[in-house]
mmCIF entry with sequence, helices, sheets and N, C-alpha, C, O atoms, coordinates in Angstrom:
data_MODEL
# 
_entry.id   MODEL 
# 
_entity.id                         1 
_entity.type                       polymer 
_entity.pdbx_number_of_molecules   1 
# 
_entity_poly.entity_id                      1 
_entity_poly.type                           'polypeptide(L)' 
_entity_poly.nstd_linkage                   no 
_entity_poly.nstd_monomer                   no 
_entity_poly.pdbx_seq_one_letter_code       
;(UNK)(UNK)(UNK)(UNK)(UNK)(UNK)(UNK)(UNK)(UNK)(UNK)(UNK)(UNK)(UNK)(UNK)(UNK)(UNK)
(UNK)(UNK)(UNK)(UNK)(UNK)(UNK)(UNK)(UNK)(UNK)(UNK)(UNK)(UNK)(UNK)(UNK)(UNK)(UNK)
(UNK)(UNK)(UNK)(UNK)(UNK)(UNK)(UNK)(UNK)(UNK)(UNK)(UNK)(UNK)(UNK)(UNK)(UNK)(UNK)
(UNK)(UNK)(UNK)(UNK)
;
_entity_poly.pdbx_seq_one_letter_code_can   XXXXXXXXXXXXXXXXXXXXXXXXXXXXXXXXXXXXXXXXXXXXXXXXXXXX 
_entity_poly.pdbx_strand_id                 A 
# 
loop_
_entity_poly_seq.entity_id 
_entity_poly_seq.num 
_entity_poly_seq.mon_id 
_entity_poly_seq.hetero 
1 1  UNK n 
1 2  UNK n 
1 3  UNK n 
1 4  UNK n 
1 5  UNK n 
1 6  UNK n 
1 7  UNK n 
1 8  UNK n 
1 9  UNK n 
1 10 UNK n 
1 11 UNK n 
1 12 UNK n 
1 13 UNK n 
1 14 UNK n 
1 15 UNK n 
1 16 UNK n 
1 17 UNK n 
1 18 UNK n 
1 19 UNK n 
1 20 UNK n 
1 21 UNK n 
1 22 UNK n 
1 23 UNK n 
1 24 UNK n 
1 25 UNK n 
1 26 UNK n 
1 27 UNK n 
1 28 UNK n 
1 29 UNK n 
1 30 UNK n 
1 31 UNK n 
1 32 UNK n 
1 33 UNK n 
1 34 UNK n 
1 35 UNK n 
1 36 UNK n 
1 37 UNK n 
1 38 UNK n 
1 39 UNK n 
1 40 UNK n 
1 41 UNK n 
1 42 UNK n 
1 43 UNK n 
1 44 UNK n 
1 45 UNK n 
1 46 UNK n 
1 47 UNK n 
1 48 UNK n 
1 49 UNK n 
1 50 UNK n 
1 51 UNK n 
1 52 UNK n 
# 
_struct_asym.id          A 
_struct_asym.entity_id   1 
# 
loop_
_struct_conf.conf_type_id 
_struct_conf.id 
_struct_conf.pdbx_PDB_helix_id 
_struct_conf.beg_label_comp_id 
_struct_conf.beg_label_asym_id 
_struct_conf.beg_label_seq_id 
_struct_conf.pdbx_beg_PDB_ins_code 
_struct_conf.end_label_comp_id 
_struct_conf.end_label_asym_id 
_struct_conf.end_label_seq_id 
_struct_conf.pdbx_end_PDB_ins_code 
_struct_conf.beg_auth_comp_id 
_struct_conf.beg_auth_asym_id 
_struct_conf.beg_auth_seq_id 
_struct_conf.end_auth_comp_id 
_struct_conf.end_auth_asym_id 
_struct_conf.end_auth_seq_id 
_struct_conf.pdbx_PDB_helix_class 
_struct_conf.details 
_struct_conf.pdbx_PDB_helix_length 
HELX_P HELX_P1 AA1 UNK A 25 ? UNK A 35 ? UNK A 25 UNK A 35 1 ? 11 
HELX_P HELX_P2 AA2 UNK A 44 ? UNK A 47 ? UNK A 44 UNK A 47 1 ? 4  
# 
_struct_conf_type.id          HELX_P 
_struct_conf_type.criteria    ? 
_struct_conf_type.reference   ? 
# 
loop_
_atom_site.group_PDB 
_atom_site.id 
_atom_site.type_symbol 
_atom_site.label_atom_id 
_atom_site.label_alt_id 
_atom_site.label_comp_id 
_atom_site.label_asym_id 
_atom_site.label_entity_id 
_atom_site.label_seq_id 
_atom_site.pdbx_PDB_ins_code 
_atom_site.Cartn_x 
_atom_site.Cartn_y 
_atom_site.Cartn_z 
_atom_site.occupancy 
_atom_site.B_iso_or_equiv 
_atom_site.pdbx_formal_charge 
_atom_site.auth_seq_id 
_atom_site.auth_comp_id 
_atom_site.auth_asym_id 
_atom_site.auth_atom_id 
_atom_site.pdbx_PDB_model_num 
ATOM 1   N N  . UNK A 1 1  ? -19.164 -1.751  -4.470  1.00 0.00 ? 1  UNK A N  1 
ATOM 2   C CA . UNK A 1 1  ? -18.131 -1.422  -5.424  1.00 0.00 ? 1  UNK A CA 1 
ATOM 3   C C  . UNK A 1 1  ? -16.792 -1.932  -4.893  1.00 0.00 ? 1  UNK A C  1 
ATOM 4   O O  . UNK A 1 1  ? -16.584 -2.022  -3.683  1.00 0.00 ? 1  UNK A O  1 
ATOM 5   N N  . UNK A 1 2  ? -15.830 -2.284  -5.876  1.00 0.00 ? 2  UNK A N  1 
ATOM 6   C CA . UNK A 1 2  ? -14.357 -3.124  -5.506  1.00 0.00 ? 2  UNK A CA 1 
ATOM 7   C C  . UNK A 1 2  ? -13.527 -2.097  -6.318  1.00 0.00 ? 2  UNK A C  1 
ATOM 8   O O  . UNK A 1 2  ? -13.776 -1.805  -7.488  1.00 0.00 ? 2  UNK A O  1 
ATOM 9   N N  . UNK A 1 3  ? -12.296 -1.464  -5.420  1.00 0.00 ? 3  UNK A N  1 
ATOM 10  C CA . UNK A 1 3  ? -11.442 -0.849  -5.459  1.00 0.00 ? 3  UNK A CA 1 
ATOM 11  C C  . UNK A 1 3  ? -10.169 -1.248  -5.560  1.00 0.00 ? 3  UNK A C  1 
ATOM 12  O O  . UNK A 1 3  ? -10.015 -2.297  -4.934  1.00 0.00 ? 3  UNK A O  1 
ATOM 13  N N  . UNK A 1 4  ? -9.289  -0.908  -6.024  1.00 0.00 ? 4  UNK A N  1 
ATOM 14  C CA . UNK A 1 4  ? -8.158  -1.635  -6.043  1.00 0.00 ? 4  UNK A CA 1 
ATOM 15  C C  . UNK A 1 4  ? -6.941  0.034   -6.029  1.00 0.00 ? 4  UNK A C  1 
ATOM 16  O O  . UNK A 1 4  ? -7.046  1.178   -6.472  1.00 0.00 ? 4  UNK A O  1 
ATOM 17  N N  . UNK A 1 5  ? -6.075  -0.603  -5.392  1.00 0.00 ? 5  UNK A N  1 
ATOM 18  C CA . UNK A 1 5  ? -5.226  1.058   -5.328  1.00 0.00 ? 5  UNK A CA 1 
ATOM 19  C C  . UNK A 1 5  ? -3.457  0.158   -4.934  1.00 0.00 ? 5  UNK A C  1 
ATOM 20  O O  . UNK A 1 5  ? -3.046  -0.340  -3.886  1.00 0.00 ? 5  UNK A O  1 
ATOM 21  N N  . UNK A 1 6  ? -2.843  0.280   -6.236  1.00 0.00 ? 6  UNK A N  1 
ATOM 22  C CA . UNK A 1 6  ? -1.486  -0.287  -6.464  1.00 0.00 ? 6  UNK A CA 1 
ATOM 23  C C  . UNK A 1 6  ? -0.591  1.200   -6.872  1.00 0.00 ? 6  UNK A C  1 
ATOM 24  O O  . UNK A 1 6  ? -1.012  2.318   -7.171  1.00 0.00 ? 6  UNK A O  1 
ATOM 25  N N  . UNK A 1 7  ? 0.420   0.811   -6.773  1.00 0.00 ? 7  UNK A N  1 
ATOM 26  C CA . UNK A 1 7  ? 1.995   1.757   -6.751  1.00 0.00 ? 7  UNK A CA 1 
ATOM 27  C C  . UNK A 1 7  ? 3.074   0.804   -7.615  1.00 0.00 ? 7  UNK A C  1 
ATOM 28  O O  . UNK A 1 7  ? 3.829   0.179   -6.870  1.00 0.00 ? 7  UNK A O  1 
ATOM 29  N N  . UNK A 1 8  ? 3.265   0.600   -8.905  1.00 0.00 ? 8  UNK A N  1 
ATOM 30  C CA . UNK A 1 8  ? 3.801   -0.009  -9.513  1.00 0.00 ? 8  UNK A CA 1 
ATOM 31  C C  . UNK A 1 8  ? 5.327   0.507   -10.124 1.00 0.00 ? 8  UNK A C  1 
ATOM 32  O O  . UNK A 1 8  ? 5.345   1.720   -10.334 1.00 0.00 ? 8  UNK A O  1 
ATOM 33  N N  . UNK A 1 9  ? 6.455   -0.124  -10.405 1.00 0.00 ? 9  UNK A N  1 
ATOM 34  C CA . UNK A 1 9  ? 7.636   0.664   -11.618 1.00 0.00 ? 9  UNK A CA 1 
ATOM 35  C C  . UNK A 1 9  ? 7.152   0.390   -12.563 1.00 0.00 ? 9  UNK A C  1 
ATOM 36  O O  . UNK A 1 9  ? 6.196   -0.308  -12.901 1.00 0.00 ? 9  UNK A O  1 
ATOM 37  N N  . UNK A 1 10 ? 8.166   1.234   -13.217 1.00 0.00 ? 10 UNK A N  1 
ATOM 38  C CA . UNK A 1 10 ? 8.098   0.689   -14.585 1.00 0.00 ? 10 UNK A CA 1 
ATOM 39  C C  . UNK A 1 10 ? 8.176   -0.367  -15.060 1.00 0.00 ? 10 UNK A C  1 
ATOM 40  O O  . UNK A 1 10 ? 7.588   -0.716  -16.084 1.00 0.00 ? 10 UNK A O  1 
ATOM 41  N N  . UNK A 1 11 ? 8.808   -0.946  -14.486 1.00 0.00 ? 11 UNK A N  1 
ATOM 42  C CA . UNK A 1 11 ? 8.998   -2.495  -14.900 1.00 0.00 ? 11 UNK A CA 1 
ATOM 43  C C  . UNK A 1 11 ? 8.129   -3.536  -14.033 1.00 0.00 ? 11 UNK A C  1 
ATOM 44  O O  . UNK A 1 11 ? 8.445   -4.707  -13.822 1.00 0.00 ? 11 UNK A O  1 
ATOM 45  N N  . UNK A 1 12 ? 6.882   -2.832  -13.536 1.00 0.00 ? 12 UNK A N  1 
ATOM 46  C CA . UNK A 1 12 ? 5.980   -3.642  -13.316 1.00 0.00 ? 12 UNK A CA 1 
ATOM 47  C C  . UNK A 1 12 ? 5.772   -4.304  -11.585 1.00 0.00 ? 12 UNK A C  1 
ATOM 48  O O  . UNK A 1 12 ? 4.948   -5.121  -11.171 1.00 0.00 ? 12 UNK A O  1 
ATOM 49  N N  . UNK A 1 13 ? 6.919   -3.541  -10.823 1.00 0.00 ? 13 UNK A N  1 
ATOM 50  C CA . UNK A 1 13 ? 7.485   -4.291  -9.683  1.00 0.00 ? 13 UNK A CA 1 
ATOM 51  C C  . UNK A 1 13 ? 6.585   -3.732  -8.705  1.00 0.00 ? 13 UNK A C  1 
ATOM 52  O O  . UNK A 1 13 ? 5.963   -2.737  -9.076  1.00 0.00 ? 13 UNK A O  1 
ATOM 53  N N  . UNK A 1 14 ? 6.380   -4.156  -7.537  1.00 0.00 ? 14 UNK A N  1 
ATOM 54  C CA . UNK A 1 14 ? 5.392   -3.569  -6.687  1.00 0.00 ? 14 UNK A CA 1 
ATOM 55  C C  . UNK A 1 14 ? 6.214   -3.617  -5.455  1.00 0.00 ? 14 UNK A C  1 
ATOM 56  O O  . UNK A 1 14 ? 5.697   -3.079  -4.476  1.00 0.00 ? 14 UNK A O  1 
ATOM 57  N N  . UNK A 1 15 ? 7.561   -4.228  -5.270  1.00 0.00 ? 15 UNK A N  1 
ATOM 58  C CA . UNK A 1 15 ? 7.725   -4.016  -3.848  1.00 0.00 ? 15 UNK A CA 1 
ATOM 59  C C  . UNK A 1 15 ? 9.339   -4.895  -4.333  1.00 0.00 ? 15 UNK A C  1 
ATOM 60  O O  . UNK A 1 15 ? 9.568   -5.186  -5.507  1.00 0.00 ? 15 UNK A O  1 
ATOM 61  N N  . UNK A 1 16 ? 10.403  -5.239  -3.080  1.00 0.00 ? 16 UNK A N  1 
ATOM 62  C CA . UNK A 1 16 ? 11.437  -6.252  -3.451  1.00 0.00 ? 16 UNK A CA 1 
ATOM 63  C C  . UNK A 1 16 ? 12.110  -5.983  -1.708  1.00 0.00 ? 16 UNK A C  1 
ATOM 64  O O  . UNK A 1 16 ? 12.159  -4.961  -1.024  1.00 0.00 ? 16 UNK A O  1 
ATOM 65  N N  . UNK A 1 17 ? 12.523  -7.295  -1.457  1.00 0.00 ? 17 UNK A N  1 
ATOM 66  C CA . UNK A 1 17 ? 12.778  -8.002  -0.362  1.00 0.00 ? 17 UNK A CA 1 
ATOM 67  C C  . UNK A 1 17 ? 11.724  -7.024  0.905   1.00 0.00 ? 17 UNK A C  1 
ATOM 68  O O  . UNK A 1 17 ? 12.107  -6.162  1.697   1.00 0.00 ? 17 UNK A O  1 
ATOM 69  N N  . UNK A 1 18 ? 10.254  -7.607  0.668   1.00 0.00 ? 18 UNK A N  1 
ATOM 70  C CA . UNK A 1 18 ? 9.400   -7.557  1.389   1.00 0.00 ? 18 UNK A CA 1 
ATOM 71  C C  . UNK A 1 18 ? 9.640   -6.000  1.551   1.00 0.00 ? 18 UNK A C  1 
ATOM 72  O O  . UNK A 1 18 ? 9.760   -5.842  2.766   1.00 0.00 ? 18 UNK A O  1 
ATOM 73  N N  . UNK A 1 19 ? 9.741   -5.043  1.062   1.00 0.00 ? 19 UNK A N  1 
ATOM 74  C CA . UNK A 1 19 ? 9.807   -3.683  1.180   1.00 0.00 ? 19 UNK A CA 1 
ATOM 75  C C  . UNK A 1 19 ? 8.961   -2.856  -0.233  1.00 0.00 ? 19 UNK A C  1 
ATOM 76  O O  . UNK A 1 19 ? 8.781   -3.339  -1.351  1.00 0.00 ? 19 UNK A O  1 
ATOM 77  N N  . UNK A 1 20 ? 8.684   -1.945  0.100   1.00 0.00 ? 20 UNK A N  1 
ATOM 78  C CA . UNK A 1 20 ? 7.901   -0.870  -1.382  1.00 0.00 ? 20 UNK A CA 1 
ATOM 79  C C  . UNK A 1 20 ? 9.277   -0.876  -1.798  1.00 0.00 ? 20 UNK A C  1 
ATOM 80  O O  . UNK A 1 20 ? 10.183  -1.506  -1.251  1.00 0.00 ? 20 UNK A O  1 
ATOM 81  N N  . UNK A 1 21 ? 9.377   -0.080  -2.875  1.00 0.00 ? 21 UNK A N  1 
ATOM 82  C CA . UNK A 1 21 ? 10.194  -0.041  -4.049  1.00 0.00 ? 21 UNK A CA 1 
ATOM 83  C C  . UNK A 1 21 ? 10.926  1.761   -3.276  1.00 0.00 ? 21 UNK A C  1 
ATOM 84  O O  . UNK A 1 21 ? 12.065  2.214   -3.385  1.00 0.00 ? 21 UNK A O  1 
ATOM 85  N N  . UNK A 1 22 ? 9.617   2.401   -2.501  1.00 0.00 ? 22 UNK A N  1 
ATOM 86  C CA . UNK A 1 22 ? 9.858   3.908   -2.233  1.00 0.00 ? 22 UNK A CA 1 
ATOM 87  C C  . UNK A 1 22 ? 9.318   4.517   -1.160  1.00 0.00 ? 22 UNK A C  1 
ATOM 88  O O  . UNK A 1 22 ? 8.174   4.074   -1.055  1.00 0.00 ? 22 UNK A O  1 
ATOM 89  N N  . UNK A 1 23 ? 9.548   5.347   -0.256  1.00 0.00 ? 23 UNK A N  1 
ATOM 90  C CA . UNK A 1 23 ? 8.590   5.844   0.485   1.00 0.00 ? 23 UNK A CA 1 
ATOM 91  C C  . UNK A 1 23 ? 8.382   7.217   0.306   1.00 0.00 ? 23 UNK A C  1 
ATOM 92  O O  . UNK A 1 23 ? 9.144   8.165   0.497   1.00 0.00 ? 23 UNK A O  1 
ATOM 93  N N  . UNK A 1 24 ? 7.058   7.164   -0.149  1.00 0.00 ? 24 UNK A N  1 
ATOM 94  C CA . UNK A 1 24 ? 6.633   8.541   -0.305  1.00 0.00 ? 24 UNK A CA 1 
ATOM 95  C C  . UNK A 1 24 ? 5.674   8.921   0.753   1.00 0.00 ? 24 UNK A C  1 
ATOM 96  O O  . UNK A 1 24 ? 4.579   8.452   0.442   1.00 0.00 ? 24 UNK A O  1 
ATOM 97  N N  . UNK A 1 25 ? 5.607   9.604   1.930   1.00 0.00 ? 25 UNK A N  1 
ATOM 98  C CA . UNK A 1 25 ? 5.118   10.119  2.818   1.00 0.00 ? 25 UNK A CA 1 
ATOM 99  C C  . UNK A 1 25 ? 3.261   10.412  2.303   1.00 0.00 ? 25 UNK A C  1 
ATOM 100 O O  . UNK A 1 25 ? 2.283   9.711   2.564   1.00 0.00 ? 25 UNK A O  1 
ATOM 101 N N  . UNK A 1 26 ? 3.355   11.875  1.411   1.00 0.00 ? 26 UNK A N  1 
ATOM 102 C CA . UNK A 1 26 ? 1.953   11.733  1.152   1.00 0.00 ? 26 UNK A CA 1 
ATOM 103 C C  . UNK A 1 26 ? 1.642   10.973  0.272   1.00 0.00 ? 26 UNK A C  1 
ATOM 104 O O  . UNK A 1 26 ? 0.465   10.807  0.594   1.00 0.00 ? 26 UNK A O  1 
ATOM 105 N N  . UNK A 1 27 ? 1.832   10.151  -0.923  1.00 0.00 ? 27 UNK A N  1 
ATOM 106 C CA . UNK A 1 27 ? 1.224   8.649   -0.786  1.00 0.00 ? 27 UNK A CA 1 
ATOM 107 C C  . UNK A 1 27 ? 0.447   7.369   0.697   1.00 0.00 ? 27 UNK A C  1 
ATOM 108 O O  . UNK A 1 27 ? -0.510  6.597   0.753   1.00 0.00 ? 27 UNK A O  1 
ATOM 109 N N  . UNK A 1 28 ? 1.415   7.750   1.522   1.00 0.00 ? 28 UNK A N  1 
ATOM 110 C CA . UNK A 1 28 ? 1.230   6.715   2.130   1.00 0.00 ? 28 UNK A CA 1 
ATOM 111 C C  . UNK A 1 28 ? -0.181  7.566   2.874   1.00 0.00 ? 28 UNK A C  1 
ATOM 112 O O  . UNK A 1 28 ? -1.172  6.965   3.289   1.00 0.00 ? 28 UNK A O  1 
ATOM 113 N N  . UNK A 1 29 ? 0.037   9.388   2.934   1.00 0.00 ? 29 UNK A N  1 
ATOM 114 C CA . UNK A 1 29 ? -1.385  9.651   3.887   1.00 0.00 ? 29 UNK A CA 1 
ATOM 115 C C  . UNK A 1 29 ? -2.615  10.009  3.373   1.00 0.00 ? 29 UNK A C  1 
ATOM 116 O O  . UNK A 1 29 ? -3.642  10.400  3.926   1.00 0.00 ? 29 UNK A O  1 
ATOM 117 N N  . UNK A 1 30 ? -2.180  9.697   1.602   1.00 0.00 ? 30 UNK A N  1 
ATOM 118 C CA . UNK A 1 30 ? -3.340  9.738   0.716   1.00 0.00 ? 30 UNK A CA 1 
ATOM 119 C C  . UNK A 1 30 ? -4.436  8.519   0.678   1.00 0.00 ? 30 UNK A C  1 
ATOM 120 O O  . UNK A 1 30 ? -5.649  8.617   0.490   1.00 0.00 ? 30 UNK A O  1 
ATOM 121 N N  . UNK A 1 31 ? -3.370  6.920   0.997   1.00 0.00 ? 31 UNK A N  1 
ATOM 122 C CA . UNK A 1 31 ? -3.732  5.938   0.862   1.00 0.00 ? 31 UNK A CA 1 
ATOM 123 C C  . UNK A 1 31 ? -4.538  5.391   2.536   1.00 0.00 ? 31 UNK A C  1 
ATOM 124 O O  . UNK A 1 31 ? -5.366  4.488   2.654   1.00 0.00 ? 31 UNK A O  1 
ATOM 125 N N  . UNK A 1 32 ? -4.105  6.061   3.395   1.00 0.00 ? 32 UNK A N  1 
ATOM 126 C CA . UNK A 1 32 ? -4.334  6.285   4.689   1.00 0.00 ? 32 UNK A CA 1 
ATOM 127 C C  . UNK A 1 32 ? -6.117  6.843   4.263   1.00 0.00 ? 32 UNK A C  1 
ATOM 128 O O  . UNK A 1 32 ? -7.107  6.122   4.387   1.00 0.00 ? 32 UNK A O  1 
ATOM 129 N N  . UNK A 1 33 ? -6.118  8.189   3.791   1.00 0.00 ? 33 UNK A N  1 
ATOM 130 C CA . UNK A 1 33 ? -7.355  8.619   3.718   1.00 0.00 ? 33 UNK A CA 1 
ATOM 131 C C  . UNK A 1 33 ? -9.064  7.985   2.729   1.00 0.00 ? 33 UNK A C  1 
ATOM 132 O O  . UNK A 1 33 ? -10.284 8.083   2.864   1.00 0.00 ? 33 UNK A O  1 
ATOM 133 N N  . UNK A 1 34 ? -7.984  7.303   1.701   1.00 0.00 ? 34 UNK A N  1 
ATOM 134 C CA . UNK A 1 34 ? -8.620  6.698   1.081   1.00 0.00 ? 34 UNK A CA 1 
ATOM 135 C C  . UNK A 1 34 ? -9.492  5.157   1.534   1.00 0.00 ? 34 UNK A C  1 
ATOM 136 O O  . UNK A 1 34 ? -10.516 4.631   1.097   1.00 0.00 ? 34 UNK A O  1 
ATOM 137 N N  . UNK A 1 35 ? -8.431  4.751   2.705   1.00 0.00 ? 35 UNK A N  1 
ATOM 138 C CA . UNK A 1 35 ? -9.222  3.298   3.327   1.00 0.00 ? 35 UNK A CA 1 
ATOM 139 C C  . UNK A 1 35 ? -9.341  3.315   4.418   1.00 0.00 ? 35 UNK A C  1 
ATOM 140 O O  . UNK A 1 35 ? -9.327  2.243   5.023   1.00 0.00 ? 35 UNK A O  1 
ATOM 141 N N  . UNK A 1 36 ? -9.515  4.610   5.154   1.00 0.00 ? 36 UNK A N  1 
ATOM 142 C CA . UNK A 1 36 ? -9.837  4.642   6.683   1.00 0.00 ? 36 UNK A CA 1 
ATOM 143 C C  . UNK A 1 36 ? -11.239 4.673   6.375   1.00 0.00 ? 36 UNK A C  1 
ATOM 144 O O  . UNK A 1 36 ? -11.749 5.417   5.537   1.00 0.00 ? 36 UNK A O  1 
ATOM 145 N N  . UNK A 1 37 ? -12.146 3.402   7.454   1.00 0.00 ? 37 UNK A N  1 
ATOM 146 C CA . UNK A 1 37 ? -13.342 3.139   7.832   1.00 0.00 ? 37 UNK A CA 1 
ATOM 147 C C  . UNK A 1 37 ? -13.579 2.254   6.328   1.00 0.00 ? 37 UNK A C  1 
ATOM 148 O O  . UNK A 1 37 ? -14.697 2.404   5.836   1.00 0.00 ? 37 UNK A O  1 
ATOM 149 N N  . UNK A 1 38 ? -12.768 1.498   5.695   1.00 0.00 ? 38 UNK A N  1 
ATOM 150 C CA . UNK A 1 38 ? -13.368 0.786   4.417   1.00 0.00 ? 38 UNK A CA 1 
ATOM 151 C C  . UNK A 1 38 ? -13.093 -0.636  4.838   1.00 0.00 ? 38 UNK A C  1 
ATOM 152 O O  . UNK A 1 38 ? -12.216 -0.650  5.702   1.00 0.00 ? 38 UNK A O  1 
ATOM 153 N N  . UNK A 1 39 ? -13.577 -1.936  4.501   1.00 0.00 ? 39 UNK A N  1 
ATOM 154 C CA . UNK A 1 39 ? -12.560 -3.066  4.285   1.00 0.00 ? 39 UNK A CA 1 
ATOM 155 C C  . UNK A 1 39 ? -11.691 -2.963  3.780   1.00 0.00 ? 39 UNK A C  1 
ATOM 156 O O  . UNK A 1 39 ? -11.709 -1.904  3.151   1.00 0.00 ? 39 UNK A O  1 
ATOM 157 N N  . UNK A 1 40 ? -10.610 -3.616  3.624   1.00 0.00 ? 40 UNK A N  1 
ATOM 158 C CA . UNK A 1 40 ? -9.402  -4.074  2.851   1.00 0.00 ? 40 UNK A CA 1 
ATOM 159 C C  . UNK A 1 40 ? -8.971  -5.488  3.234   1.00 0.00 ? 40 UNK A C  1 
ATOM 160 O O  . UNK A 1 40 ? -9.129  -6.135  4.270   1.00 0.00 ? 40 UNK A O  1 
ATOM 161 N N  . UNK A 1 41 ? -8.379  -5.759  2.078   1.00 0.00 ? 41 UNK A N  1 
ATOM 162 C CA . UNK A 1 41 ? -8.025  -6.815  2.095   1.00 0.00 ? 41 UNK A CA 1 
ATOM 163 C C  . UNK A 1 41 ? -6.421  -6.795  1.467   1.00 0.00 ? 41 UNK A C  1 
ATOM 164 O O  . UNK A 1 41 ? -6.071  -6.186  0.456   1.00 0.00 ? 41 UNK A O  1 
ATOM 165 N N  . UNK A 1 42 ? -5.723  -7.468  2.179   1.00 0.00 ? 42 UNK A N  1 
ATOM 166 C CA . UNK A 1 42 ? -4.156  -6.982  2.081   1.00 0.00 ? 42 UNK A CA 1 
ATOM 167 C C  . UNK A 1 42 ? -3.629  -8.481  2.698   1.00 0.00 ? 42 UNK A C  1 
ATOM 168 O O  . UNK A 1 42 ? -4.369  -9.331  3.193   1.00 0.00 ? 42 UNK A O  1 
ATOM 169 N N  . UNK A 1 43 ? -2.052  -8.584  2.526   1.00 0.00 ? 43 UNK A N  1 
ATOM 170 C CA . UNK A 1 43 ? -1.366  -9.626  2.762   1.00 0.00 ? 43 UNK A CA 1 
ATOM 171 C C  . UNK A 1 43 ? -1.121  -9.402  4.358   1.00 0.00 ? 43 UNK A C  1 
ATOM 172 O O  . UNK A 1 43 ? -1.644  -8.505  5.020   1.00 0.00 ? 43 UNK A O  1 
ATOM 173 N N  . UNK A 1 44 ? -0.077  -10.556 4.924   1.00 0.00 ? 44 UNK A N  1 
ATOM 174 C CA . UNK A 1 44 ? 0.400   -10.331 6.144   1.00 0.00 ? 44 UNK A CA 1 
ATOM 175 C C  . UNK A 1 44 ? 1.256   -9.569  6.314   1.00 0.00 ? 44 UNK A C  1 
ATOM 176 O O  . UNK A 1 44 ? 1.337   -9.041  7.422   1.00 0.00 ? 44 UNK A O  1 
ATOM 177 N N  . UNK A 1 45 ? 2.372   -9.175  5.100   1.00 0.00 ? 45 UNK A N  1 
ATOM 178 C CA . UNK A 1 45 ? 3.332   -8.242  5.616   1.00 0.00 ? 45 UNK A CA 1 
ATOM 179 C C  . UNK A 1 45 ? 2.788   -6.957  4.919   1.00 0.00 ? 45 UNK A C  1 
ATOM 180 O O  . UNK A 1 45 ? 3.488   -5.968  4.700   1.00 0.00 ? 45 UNK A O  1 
ATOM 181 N N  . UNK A 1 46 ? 1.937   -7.031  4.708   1.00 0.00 ? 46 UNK A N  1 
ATOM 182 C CA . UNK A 1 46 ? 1.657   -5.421  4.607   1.00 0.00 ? 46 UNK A CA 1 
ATOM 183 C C  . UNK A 1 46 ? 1.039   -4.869  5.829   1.00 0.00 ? 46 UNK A C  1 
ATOM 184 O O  . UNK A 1 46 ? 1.237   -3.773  6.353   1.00 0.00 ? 46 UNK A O  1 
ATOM 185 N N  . UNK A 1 47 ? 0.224   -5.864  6.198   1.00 0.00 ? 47 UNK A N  1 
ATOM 186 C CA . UNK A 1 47 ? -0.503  -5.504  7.571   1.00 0.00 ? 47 UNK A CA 1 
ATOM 187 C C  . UNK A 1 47 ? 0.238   -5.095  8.858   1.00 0.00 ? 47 UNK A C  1 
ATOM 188 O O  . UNK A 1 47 ? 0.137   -4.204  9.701   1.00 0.00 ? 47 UNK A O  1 
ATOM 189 N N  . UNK A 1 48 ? 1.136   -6.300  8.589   1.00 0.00 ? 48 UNK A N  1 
ATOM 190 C CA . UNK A 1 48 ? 2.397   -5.967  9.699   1.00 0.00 ? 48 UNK A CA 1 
ATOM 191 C C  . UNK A 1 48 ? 3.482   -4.816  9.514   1.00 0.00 ? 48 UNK A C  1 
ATOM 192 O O  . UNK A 1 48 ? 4.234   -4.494  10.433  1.00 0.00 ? 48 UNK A O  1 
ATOM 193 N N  . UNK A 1 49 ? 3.503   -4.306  8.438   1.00 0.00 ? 49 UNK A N  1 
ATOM 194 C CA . UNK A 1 49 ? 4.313   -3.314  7.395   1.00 0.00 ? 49 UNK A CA 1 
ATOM 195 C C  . UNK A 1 49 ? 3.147   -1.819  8.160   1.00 0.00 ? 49 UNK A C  1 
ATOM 196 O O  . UNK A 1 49 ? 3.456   -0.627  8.156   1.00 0.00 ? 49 UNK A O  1 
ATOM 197 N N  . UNK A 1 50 ? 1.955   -2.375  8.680   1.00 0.00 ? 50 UNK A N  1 
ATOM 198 C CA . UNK A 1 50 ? 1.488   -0.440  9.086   1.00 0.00 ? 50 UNK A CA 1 
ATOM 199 C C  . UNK A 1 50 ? 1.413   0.001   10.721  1.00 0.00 ? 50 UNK A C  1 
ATOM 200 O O  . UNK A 1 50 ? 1.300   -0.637  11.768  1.00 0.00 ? 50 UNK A O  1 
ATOM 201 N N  . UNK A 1 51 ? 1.534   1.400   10.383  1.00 0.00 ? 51 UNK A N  1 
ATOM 202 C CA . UNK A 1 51 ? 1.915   1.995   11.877  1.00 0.00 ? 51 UNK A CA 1 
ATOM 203 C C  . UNK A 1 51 ? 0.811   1.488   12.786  1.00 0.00 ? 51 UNK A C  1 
ATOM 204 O O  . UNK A 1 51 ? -0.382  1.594   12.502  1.00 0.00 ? 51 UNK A O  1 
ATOM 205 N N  . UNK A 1 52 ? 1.466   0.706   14.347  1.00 0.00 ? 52 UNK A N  1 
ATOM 206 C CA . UNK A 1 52 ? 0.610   1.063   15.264  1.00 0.00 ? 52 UNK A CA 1 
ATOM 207 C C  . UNK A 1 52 ? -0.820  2.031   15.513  1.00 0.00 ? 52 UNK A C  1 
ATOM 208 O O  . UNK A 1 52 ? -1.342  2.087   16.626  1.00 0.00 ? 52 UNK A O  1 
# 
């Protein structure tokens, strides 16, 4: 099965000058729980964008 898990505005935007649009804490440890032990497949600055 292929998953897909985006955070969009209203106006469709997903991120701007290489940054999210927001930081929402439990988002980020919902999305944490959701792809720990999964593949993913993600860009370079997102990869580089997660905690140690």
């Amino acid at each position: 099965m292929i998953s897909i898990i985006v955070a969009i505005a209203e106006n469709r935007a997903i991120g701007k000058n290489n940054e999210l649009l927001w930081h929402l804490p439990n988002d980020l440890k919902r999305f944490k729980q959701l792809t720990t032990g999964k593949t993913i497949v993600m860009g370079r600055n997102t990869w580089l964008s997660l905690p140690v």
